[in-house]
TORKOLTI-428793 format. One line per field, with one value per residue (C-alpha): residue in three letters; chain; x, y, z. Coordinates in pm, 1 decimal. Layout:
% TORKOLTI-428793
code = [Ala; ...]
unit = [A; ...]
xx = [X; ...]
yy = [Y; ...]
zz = [Z; ...]
END
This chain:
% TORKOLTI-428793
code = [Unk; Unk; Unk; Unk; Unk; Unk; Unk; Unk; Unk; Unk; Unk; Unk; Unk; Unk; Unk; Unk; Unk; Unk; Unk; Unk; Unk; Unk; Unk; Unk; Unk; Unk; Unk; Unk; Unk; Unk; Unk; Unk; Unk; Unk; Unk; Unk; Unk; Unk; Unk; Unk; Unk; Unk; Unk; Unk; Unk; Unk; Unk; Unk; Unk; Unk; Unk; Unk; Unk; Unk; Unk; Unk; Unk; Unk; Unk; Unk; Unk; Unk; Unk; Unk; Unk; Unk; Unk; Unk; Unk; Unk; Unk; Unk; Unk; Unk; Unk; Unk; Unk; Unk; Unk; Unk; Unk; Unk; Unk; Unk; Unk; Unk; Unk; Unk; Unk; Unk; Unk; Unk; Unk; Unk; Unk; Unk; Unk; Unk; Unk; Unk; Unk; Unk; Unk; Unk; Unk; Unk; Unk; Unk; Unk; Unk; Unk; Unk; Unk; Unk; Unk; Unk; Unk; Unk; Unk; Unk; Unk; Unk; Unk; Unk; Unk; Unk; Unk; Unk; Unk; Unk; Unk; Unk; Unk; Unk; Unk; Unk; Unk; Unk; Unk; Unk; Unk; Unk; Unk; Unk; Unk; Unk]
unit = [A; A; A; A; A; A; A; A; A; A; A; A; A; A; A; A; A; A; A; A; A; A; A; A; A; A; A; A; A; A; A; A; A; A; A; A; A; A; A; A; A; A; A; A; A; A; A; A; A; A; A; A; A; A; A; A; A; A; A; A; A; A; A; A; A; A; A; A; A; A; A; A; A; A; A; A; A; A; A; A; A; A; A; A; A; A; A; A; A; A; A; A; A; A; A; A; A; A; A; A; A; A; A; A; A; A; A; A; A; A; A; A; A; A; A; A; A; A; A; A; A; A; A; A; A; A; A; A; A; A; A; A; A; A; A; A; A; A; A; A; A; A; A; A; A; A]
xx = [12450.4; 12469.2; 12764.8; 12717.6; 12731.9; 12965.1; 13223.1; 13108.0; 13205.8; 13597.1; 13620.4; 13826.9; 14186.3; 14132.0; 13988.9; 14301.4; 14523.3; 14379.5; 14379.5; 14692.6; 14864.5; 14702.5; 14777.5; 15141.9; 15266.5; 15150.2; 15493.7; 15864.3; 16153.3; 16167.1; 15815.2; 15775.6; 15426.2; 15420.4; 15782.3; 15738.8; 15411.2; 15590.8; 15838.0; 15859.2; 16150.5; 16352.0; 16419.5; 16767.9; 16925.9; 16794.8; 16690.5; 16398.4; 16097.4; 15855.1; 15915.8; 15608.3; 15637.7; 15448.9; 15400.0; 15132.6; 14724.6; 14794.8; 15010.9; 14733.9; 14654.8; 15036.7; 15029.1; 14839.8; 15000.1; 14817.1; 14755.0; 14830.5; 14797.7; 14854.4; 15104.3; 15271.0; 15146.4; 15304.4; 15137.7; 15314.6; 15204.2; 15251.1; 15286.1; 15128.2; 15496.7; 15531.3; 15784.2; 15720.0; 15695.3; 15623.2; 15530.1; 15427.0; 15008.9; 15054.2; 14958.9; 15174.8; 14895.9; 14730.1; 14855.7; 14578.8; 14665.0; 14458.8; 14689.2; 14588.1; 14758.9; 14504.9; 14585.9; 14954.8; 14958.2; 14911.1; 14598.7; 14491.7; 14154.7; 14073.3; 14197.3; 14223.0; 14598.9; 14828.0; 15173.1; 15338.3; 15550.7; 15839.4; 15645.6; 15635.3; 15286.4; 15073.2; 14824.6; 14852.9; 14766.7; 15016.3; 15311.6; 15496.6; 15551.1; 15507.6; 15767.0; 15857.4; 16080.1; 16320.8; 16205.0; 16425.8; 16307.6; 16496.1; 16270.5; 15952.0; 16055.3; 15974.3; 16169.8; 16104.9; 16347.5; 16370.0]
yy = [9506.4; 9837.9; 10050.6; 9987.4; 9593.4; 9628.7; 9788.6; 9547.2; 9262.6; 9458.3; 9418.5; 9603.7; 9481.3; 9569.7; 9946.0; 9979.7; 9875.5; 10113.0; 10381.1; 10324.6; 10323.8; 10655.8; 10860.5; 10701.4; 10885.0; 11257.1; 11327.7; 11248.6; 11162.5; 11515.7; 11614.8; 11801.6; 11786.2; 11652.6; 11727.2; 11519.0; 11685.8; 12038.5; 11983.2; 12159.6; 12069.1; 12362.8; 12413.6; 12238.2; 12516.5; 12821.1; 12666.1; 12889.7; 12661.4; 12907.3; 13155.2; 13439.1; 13687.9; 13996.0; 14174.9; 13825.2; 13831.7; 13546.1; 13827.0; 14051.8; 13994.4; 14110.7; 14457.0; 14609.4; 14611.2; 14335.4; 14143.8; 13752.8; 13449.8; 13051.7; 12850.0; 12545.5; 12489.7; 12872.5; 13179.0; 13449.1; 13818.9; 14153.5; 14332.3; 14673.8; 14812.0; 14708.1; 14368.5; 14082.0; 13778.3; 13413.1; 13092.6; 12739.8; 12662.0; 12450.8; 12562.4; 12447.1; 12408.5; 12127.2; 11959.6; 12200.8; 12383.5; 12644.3; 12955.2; 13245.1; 13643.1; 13910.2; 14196.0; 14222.3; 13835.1; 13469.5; 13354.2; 12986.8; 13008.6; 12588.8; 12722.7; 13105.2; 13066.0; 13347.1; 13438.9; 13757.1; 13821.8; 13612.8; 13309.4; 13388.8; 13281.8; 13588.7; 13341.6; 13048.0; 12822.4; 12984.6; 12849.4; 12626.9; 12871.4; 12879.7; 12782.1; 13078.8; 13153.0; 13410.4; 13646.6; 13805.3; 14026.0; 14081.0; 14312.1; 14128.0; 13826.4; 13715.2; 13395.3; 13232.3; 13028.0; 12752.0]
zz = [3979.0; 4121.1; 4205.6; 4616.5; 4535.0; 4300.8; 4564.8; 4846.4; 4604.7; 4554.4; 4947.9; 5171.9; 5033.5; 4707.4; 4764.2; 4998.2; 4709.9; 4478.4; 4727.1; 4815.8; 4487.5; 4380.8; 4676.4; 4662.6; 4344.7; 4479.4; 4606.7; 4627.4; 4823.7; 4904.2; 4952.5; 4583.1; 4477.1; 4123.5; 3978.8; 3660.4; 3597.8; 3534.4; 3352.3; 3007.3; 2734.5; 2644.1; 2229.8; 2191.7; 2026.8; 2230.4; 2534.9; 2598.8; 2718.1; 2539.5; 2250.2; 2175.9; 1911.6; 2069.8; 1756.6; 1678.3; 1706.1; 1958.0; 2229.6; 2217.4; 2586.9; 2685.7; 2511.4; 2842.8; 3198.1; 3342.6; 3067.4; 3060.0; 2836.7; 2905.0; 2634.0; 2714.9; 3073.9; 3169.0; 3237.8; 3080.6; 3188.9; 3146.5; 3519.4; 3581.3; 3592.3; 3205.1; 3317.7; 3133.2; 3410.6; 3341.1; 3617.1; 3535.3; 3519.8; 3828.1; 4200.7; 4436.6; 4706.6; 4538.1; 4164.8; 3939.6; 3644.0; 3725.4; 3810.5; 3632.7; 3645.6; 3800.6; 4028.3; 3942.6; 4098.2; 4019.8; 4156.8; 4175.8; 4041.7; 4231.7; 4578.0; 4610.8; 4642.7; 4570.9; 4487.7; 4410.7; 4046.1; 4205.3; 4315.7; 4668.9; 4856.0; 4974.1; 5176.7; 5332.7; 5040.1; 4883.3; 5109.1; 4888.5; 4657.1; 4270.0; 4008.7; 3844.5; 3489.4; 3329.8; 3018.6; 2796.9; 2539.0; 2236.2; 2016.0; 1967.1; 2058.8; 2444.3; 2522.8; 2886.5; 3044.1; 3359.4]
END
């Protein structure tokens, strides 16, 4: 049996039902694309959601202004002004983890969606925002928090 008789056999019910159940689960009550899929545990006893140790082989990519790296689902960067900035992997447009840093902005490589260093959308596929964290830097220790 091929694939067109197979789905002429499932009838129109049952590729409604499927349909139907996948699409229902994209958003919320309140419209938030994905929720559960971004969140991130913080440690229990310093709450950060990611620690990096900058003077590691592993931070190379955040000694030079515009440099960024992905760990744990967040895009941590270095911003051509020397701040350290961090936002989740996520685009907001569509549920992708495919937001990278370039230009002194994160840039959803899927859609061409943008958002400045604070999350805020620079194009329209960039309107609902991006989810954004703290840093703190304590030596050589970067810590990002919710």
């Amino acid at each position: 049996m091929d694939r067109k008789e197979f789905l002429k056999t499932l009838g129109a019910g049952a590729a409604f039902a499927i349909t139907f159940s996948c699409l229902g689960g994209c958003t919320n009550d309140n419209g938030d694309i994905f929720p559960e899929d971004i969140a991130i545990d913080p440690d229990p006893v310093t709450g950060a959601l990611l620690t990096l140790d900058l003077s590691a082989a592993s931070s190379g990519p955040l000694k030079k202004n515009g440099g960024y790296l992905i760990k744990n689902r967040i895009v941590v960067a270095k911003d051509l002004n020397g701040n350290y900035v961090a936002a989740t992997v996520r685009c907001s447009h569509e549920p992708r983890d495919k937001i990278i840093f370039r230009n002194n902005e994160y840039y959803c490589k899927e859609h061409s969606a943008r958002f400045n260093t604070a999350g805020t959308g620079l194009n329209s596929k960039g309107k609902n925002n991006l989810k954004t964290y703290q840093t703190s830097l304590d030596g050589n220790i970067l810590s990002i928090f919710a």
